[in-house]
C-alpha positions as CSV (number, residue, x, y, z in Angstrom):
1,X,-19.0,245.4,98.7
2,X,-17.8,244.1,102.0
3,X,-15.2,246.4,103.5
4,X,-14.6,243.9,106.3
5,X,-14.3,240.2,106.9
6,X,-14.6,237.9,110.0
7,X,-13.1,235.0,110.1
8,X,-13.5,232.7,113.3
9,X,-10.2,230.9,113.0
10,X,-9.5,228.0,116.0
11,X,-5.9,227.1,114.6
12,X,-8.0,223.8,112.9
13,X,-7.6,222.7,109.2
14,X,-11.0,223.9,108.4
15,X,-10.3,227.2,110.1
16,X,-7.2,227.7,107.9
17,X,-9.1,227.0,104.8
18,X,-11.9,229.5,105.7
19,X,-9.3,232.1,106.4
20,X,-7.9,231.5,102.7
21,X,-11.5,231.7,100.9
22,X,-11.4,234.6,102.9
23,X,-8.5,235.9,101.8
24,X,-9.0,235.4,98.2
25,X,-12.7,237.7,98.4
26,X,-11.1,240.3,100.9
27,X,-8.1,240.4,97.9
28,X,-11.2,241.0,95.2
29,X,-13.1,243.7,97.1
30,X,-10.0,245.5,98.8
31,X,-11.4,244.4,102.1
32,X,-9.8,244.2,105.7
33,X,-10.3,240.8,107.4
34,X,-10.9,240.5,111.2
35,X,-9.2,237.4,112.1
36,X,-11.2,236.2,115.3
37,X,-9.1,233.4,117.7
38,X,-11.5,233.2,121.1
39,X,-9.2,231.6,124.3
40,X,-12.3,229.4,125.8
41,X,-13.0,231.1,129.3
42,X,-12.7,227.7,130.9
43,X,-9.8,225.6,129.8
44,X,-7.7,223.2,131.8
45,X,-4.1,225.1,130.3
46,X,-2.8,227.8,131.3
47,X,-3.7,230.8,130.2
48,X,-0.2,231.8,129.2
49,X,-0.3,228.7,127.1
50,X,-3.7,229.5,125.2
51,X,-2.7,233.2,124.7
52,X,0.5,232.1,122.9
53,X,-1.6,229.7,120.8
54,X,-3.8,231.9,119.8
55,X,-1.3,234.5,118.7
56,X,0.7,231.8,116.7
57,X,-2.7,231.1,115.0
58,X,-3.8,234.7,114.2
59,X,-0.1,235.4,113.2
60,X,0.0,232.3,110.6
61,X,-3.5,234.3,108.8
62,X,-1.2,237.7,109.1
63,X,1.3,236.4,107.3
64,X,-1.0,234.8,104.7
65,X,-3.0,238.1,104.0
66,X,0.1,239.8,104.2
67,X,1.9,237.9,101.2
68,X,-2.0,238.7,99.3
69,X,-1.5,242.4,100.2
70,X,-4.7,242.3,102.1
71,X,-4.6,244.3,105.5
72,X,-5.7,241.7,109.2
73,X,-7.0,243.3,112.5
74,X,-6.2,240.7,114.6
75,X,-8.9,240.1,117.9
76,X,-7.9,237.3,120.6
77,X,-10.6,237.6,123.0
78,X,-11.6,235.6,126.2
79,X,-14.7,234.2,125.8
80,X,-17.5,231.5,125.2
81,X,-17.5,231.1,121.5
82,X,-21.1,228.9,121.2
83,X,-22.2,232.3,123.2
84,X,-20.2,234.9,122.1
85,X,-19.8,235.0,118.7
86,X,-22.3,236.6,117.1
87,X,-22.0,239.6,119.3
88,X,-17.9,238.9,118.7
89,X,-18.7,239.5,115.1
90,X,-21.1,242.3,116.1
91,X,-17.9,244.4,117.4
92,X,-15.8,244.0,114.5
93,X,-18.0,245.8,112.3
94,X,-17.8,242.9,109.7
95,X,-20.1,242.8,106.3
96,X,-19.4,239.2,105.7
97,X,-18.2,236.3,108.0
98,X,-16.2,233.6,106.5
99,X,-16.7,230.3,109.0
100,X,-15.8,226.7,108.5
101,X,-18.1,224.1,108.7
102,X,-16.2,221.8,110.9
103,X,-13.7,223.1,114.1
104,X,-11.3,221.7,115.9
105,X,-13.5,220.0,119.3
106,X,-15.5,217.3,117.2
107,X,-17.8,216.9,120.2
108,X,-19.6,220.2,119.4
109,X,-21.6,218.9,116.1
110,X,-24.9,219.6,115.6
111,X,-25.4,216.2,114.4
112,X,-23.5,213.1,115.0
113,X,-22.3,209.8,112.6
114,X,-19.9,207.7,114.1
115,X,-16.7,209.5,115.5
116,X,-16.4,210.3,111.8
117,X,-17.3,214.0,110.6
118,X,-19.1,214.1,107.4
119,X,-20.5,216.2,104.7
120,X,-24.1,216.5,106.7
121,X,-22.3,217.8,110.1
122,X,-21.8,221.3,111.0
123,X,-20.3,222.6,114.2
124,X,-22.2,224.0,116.4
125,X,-20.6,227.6,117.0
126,X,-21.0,228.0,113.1
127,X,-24.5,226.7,113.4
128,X,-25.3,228.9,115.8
129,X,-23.5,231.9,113.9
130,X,-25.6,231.0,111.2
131,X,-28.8,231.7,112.6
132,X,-28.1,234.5,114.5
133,X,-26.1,236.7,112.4
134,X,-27.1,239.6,111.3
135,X,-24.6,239.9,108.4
136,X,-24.2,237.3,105.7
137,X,-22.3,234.1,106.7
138,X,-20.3,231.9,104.4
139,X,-19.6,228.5,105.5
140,X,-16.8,226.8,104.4
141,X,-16.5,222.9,104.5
């Protein structure tokens, strides 16, 4: 049914849980999952900094998959992610895209309550994702 999966993983709790739902319907349908980590184009570390990051991050959903026997393309990719994503998911040829509600810069919600996120809040990469995508989208909070 979905031969593979994209998960959008930013190294936040909500990204890590997305990647296991993921995991667990990529072990059911012997699909590949596309782990996603996207280094922000602008960012006030160093690049060297960011790059390591992001292969720590896609390496932690590796080793998950891995111990689920379930096979990860890995993709760290430069970009804008608000931008960039769909077309990001585009590339990897996915079926179904696993995203978490919530991501790791709270000041990118779609709707606001607080400093405190809630149920009604979604981020607004996955927000965006979810209108635009061209695939099914399954958004994990």
């Amino acid at each position: 049914m979905f031969d593979v999966i994209a998960v959008p993983i930013d190294g936040s709790e909500y990204g890590y849980k997305a990647a296991d739902v993921a995991i667990e319907i990529a072990q059911r349908f012997s699909s590949k999952i596309a782990a996603v980590h996207v280094l922000e184009e602008f960012s006030l570390n160093s690049y060297d900094s960011e790059e390591d990051s992001g292969d720590e991050i896609l390496s932690r959903v590796t080793e998950k998959a891995s111990e689920a026997d379930v096979e990860v393309i890995e993709h760290l990719l430069t970009a804008d992610p608000l931008r960039d994503m769909k077309f990001i998911v585009d590339q990897t040829r996915a079926d179904l895209v696993v995203i978490h509600a919530h991501g790791a810069n709270n000041n990118r919600f779609v709707s606001f309550e607080e400093n405190e996120v809630s149920d009604t809040q979604i981020g607004s990469v996955s927000e965006r994702l979810l209108r635009t995508s061209d695939v099914p989208v399954l958004l994990v909070k």
